[in-house]
N, C-alpha and C positions, 0 to 999 in steps of 0.2 A: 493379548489385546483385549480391550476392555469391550464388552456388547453396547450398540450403539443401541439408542432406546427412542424410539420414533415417536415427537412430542405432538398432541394435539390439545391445543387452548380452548376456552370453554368460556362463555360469557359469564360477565362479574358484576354483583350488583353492589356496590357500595353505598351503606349506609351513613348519610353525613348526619354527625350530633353535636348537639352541645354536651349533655351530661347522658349517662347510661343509656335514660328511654325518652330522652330529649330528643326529640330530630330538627336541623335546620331544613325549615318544608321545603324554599322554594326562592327566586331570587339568584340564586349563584351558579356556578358549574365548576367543573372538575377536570383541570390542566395536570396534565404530566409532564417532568423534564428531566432532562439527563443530569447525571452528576454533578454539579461543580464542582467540589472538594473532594469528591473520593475517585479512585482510579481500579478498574479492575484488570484480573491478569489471569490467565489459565492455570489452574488449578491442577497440583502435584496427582496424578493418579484419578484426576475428575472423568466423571461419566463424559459420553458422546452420546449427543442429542442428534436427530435427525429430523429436518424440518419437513412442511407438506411439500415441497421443492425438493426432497431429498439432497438439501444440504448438510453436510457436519455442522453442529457446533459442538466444542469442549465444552466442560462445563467451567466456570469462571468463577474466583474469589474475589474481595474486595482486599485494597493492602489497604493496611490499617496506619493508624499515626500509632508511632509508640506513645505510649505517658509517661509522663516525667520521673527521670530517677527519684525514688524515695531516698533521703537520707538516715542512716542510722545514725541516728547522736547519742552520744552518751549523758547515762543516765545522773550520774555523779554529777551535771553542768545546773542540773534543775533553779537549784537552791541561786547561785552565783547568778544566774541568766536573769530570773525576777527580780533580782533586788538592783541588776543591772538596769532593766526596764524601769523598774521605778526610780532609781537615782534621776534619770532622764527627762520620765516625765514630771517629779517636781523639781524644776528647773526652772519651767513655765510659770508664768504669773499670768494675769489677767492683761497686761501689757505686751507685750513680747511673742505670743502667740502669733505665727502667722497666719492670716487669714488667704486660703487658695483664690484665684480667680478663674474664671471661663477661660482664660488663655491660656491658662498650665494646663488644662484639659487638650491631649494631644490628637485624641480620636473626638472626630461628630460625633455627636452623642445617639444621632441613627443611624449611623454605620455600627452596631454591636453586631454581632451573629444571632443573638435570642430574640435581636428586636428588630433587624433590619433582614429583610429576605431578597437575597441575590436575583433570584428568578423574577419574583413578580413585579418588583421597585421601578416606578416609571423612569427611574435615571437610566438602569440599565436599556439595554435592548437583546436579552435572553432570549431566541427564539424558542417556545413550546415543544415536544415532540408532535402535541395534535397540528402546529402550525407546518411544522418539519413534513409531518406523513400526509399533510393534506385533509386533517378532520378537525371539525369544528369541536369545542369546547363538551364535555359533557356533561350537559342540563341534571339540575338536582331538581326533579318533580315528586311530590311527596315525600322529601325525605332520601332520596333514591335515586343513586348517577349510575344510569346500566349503560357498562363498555361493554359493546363486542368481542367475541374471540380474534376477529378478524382483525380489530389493532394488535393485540398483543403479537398475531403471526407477524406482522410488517416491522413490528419493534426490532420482535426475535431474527428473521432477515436480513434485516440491516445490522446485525452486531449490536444492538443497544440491549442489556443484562439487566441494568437496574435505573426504574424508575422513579420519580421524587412527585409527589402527588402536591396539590397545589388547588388552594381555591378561590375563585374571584366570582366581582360581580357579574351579573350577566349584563349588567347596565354603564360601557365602560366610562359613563358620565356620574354614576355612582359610587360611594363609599362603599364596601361591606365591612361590616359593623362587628368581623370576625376577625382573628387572625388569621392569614393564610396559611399558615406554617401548620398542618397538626400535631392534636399533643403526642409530646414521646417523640416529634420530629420525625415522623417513620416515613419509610422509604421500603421500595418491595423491588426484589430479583423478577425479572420476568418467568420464570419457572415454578414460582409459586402459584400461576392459573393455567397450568397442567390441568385438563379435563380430571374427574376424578370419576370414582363410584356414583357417587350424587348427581353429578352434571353441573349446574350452573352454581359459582361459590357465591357468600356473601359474607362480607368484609363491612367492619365499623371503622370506620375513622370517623373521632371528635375533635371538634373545632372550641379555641377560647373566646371568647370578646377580646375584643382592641383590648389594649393594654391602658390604662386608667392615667391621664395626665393630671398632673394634681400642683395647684401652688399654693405649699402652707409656710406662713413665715414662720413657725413654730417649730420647722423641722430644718433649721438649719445649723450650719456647725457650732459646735458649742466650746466655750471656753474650759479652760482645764478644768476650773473649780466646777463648773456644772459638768462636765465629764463626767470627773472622780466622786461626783454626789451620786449622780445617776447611776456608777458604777458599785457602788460601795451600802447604796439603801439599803436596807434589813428592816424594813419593818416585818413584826409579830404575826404571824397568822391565827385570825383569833375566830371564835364561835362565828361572830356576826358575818366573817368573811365567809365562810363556809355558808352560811343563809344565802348571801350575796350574789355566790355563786350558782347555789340554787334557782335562783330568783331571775338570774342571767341566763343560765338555760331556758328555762320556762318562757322568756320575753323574746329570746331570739328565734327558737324555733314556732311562737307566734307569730313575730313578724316575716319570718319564710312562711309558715301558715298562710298568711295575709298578703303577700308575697304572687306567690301561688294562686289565690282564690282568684286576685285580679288577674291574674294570666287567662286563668280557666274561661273566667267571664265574660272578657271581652273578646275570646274567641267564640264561645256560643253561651248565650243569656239564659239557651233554655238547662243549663246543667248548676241554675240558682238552689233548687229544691234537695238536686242529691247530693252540693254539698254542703250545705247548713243542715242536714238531719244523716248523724252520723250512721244509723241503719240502712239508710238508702245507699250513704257512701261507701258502704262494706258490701252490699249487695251488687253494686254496679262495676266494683275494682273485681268482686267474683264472678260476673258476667263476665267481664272482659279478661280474664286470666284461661279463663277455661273457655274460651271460642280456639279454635281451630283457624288457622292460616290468619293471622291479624294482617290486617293492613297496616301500612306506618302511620296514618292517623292514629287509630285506634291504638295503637304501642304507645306514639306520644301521647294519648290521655292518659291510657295507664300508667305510665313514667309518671307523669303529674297527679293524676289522684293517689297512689300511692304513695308518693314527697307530700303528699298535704295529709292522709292518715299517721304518716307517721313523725311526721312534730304535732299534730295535734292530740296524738296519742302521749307524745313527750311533755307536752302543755300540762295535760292531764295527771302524768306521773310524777313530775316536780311541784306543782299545787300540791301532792299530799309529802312528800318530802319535805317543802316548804314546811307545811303546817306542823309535823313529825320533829323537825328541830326548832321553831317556835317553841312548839307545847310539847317539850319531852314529858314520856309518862316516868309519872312518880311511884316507886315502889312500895313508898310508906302505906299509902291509902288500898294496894294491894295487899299489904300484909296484915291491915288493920285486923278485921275480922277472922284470921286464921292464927287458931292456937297451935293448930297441930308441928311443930317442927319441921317433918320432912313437908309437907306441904309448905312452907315458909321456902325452906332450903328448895324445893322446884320453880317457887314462883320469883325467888333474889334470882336464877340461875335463867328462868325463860325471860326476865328483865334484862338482865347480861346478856343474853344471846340479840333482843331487841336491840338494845344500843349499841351492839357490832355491826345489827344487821344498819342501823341506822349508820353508823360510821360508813359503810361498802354503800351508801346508797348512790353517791355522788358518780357518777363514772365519768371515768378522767378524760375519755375521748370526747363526751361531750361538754366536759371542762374545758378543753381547747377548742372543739369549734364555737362555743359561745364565744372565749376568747377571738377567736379570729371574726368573729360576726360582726364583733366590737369594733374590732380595728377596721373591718373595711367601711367603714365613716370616711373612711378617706378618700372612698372612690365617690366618682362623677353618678350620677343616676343612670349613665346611658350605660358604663360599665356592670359588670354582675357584680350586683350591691352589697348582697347579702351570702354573694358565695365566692370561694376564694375563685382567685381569676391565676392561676400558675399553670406551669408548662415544667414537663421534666427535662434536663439541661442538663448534658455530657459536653464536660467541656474539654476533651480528648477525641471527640466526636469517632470516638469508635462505634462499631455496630454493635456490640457485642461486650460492654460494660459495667463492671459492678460498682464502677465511681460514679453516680448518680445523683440529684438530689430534686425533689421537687418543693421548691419554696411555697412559701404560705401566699405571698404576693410577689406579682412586679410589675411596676410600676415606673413611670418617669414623674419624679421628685423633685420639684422647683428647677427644672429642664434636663435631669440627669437620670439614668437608668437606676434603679435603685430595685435592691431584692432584698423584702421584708419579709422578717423571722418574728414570728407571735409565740410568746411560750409564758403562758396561763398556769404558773409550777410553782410549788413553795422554792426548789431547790433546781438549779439547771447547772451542770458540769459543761464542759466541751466535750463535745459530741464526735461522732467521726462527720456527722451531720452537718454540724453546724462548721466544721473545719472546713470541710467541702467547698461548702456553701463561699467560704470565706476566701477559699484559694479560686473562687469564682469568680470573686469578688475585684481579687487581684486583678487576675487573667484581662477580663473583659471592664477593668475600671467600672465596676458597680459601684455606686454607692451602697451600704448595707447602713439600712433600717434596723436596729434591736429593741420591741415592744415587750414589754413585761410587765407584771403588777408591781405594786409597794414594797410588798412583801417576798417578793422572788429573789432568793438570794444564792448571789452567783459564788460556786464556793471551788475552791483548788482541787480536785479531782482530778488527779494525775498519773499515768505510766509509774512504778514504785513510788508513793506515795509516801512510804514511811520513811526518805529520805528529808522530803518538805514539810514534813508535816508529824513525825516519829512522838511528838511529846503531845500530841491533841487525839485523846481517849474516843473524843464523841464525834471524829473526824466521820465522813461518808464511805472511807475506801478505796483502795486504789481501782482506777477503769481498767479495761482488757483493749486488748486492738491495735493499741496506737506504740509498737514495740520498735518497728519500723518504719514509726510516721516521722514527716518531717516535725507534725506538735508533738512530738512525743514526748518532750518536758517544757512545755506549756498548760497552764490554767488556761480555761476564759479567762479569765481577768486579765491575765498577761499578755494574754494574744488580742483583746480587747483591746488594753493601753497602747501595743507594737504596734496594731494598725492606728490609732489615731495619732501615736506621734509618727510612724511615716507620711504620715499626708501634713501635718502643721510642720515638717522640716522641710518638704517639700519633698520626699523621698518617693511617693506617690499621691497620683492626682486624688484615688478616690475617698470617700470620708467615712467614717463611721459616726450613727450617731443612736443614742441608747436611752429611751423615753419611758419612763415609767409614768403608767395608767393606771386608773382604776377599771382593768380589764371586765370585771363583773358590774358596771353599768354603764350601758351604753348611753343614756344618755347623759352621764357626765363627760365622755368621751366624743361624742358631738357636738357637744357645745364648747368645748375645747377645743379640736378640731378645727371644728367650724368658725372659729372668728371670721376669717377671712372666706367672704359668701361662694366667693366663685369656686369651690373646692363642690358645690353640690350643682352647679350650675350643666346643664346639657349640653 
């Protein structure tokens, strides 16, 4: 018989954020509720808990949703399956094409699961647990929703295991200007506020902004020929692009800089001085690193002065990058004056090493978030403008998941959920990522957004490889992973073109559509964008 283990709970202070050391101050509170979708059941071999009531509980598992068989396909179909595909889709003329309507949309487009939340939707009528056990809502003051241990006992009492956390306004005449759902979608066992060594736990949970309504007539379905353009660009990636992208880092993490400053400002005036004189502003983030017990004010400046040190440290480092591939240094004028041989041969060799080092200068992660800083031109100003606004999405909604994927955006797309992929790359293969994403796409009738540059060229990168591709030397190589995926002889491209011809056959509602940008300036990409005003409007 297993030793029964006598539980006492421990108050919990939950940290509500937007980002890391961001805290949502004040304005909202913090609902819990029971499951809707998941079901739990006593656990094979599970502990025995004993409550301050000297009742048993087992301990309790969640059953899981299985996920969908994977299919093995055979590899030998590759070659046959594409050229299938493409038979199909030119078929299509610029005539003939179906165009979908809002009525072949089967699902409201707010009833999704990512977008739509059961619990708090004034349609439903979900009673709370806090309304259930008779407690009010709890208040996020600075930052900080402190529950009692004393709820958790009455959860734990009553049989309730796992809680769904949830956050609204405190003004129920009010918008919150948040999603209520947190990211990661998380949900907690009641035995996870088991008193510890410590005593009182504390717990982050971050909040997104509303999700970004957007109407651009630019983004809507396109005809084959514009498809298969969109699909098939190759422009050259050349020096100037490389500058470009430079120059796009440098402008974005400005305008987060700038960004930033107004935040800082217009909560207090008097913090003008330390951050316009970068020694003050190094002095004051080290003040505040090294104080003992911070308050949640004092975190959230620090969260914010240090996102404003360090794009403007970025500012900084790209301005000489920039100028470094401008005015590469010329070797001749280095060698002029030097007879000596080996001296020659050290100074051609520490040149060589400079323009390696110059090639590594670019770094690719902030190649893509400039890309995405780009693309979010497309959000509303009340949305987070300049920072991606996503949420990670299991759409098996297991607890316990390595099928995962957190998109770059999403967004509702001329009235339709839509999940946008930014990929800022000379070269982008299909990803397990980007399949994911796609089988998400399916699932829940997303529309999917595909943003790229000119130059991003989408190339056959497939499970054996040397079957589709056996006579191309300068081919990329075969990917790993996808042995037992359902793409597992699919390109992009092909899985690209399958979903847009199931939706113009009418095979499914949602669209794909594939826009190349000049991801490295943004303001070519705003005023694109932007034709249509209400796309920036509040």
């Amino acid at each position: 018989m297993s030793r029964v283990i006598k539980i006492n709970f421990t108050d919990v202070n939950f940290h509500i954020k937007e980002f890391q050391k961001v805290y949502i101050l004040e304005n909202c509170k913090l609902y819990f509720y029971k499951p809707f979708h998941l079901q739990t059941e006593d656990k094979n071999n599970g502990k025995e808990f004993e409550d301050k009531n000297r009742t048993i509980h087992k301990e309790q598992e969640i059953k899981k949703i299985n996920s969908q068989d994977q299919l093995n396909e055979k590899e030998d179909i590759t070659k046959d399956y594409a050229q299938k595909i493409d038979k199909e889709i030119n078929k299509f003329d610029e005539n003939n094409f179906i165009l979908q309507t809002k009525k072949q949309r089967q699902i409201d487009p707010d009833n999704y699961d990512i977008f739509y939340d059961v619990y708090t939707s004034k349609d439903n009528d979900i009673k709370s647990l806090n309304e259930e056990l008779e407690y009010d809502g709890f208040e996020v003051n600075n930052g900080i929703a402190e529950v009692g241990a004393e709820f958790f006992d009455k959860c734990f009492e009553k049989g309730i295991y796992v809680l769904i956390p949830r956050l609204v306004s405190s003004d129920k005449n009010e918008e919150l200007h948040f999603d209520p759902v947190p990211l990661e979608d998380k949900g907690f066992v009641v035995t996870d506020f088991r008193k510890g060594k410590k005593g009182e736990k504390n717990i982050d949970l971050s909040f997104q902004r509303n999700i970004a309504k957007i109407k651009n007539p630019n983004l809507t379905l396109q005809s084959p020929k514009e498809f298969l353009q969109a699909l098939n660009e190759n422009k050259e990636f050349a020096e100037d692009d490389k500058i470009q992208q430079a120059q796009a880092i440098k402008k974005a993490c400005g305008k987060k800089a700038d960004e930033i400053t107004k935040i800082l400002l217009k909560d207090d005036k008097s913090l003008k001085d330390v951050i316009r004189d970068k020694q003050e502003l190094k002095k004051e983030i080290g003040k505040l690193q090294d104080k003992q017990n911070k308050s949640t004010k004092e975190l959230n400046l620090l969260g914010r002065l240090e996102f404003l040190q360090r794009n403007q440290k970025k500012v900084k480092e790209y301005k000489d990058i920039i100028d470094n591939l401008q005015n590469p240094q010329q070797t001749s004028n280095a060698n002029k004056n030097n007879t000596d041989d080996n001296k020659k041969k050290k100074l051609t060799k520490k040149n060589q090493n400079q323009e390696e080092q110059k090639n590594k200068n670019i770094n690719s992660k902030d190649i893509g978030d400039a890309g995405e800083y780009a693309a979010s031109m497309l959000f509303t100003k009340r949305s987070t403008r300049y920072l991606s606004n996503r949420r990670k999405i299991d759409a098996n909604f297991n607890t316990h998941s390595f099928n995962h994927t957190i998109p770059d955006f999403l967004v509702t797309l001329n009235d339709y959920p839509t999940l946008v992929e930014v990929k800022n790359v000379q070269d982008q293969a299909l990803t397990e990522q980007i399949s994911f994403e796609l089988k998400l796409a399916r699932e829940y009738e997303l529309d999917y957004l595909f943003l790229c540059n000119h130059y991003t060229k989408l190339i056959d990168n497939i499970t054996n490889l040397e079957i589709f591709n056996k006579d191309n030397k300068n081919h990329k190589g075969s990917r790993r992973g996808f042995i037992y995926h359902r793409h597992a002889h699919r390109s992009i491209k092909t899985i690209f073109k399958e979903m847009y011809l199931h939706h113009i056959k009418g095979a499914a509602p949602n669209k794909i559509i594939i826009k190349r940008l000049n991801l490295n300036n943004s303001a070519n990409i705003e005023e694109e964008l932007n034709k249509n005003k209400q796309i920036q409007k509040n």
